[in-house]
C-alpha positions as CSV (number, residue, x, y, z in Angstrom):
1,X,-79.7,-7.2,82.0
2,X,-80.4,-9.1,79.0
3,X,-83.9,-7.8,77.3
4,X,-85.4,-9.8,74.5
5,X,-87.9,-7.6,72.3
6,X,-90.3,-9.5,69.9
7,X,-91.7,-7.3,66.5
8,X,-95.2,-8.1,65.8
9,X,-96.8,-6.9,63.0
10,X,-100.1,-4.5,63.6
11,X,-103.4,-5.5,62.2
12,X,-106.3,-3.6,61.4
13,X,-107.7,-4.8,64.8
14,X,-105.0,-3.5,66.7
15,X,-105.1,-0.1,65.1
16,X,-107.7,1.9,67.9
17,X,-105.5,0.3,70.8
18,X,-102.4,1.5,69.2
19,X,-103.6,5.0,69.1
20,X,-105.3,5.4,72.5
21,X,-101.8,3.9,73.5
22,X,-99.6,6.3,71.6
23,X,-101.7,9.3,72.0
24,X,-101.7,8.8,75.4
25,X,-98.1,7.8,76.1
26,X,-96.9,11.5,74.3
27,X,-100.1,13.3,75.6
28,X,-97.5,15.7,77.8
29,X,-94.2,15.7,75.4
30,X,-93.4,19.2,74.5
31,X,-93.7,18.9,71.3
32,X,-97.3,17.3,71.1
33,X,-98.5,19.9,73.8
34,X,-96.8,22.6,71.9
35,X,-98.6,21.1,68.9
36,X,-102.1,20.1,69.9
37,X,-102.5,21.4,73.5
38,X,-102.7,20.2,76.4
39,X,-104.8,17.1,76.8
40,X,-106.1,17.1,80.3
41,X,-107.5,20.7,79.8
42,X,-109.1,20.6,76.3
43,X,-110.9,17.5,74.5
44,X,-110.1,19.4,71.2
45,X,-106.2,18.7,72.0
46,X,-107.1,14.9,72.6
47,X,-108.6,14.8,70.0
48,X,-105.9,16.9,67.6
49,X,-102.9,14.0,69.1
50,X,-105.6,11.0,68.5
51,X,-105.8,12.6,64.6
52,X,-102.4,13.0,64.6
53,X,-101.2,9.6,65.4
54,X,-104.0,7.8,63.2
55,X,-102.2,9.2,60.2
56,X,-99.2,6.4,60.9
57,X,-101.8,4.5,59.1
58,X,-102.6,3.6,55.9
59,X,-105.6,1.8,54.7
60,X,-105.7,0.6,57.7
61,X,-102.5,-0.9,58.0
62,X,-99.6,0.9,60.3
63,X,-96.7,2.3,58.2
64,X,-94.4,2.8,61.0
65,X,-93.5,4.3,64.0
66,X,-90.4,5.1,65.3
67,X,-89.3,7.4,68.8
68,X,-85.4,8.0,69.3
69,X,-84.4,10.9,71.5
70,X,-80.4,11.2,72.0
71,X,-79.5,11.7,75.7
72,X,-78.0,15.4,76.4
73,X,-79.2,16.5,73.0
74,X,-80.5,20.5,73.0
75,X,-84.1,20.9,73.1
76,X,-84.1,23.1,69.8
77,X,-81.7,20.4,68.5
78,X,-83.7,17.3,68.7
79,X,-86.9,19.7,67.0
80,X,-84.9,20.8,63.9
């Protein structure tokens, strides 16, 4: 299967899309719902991941984001 990807830089405009999006996306990772909560029980959680994810940000313009997870890698490996 040949995949092309295409990197687009984020605007300004793109950033309350791109945090519904993430927050959403990791809302039941165990290391989020370890963190904030679980989202579909508490609007303080959603709103703990939403906070959490805006701070990729800066001045409005996205520093970065990046999500690797090795395959058959210890739980307690991939945390520390």
């Amino acid at each position: 299967m040949n995949t092309s990807f295409r990197i687009t830089k984020l605007s300004k405009s793109d950033k309350a899309q791109f945090v519904a999006l993430i927050s959403r996306a990791f809302s039941r990772e165990p290391l989020f719902l370890h963190l904030f909560g679980d989202p579909e029980h508490s609007l303080m959680a959603r709103r703990k991941a939403i906070a959490f994810v805006s701070f990729m940000f800066e001045n409005e313009d996205l520093l970065g984001a990046y999500v690797v997870e090795l395959p058959n890698t210890h739980m307690l490996q991939r945390i520390g």
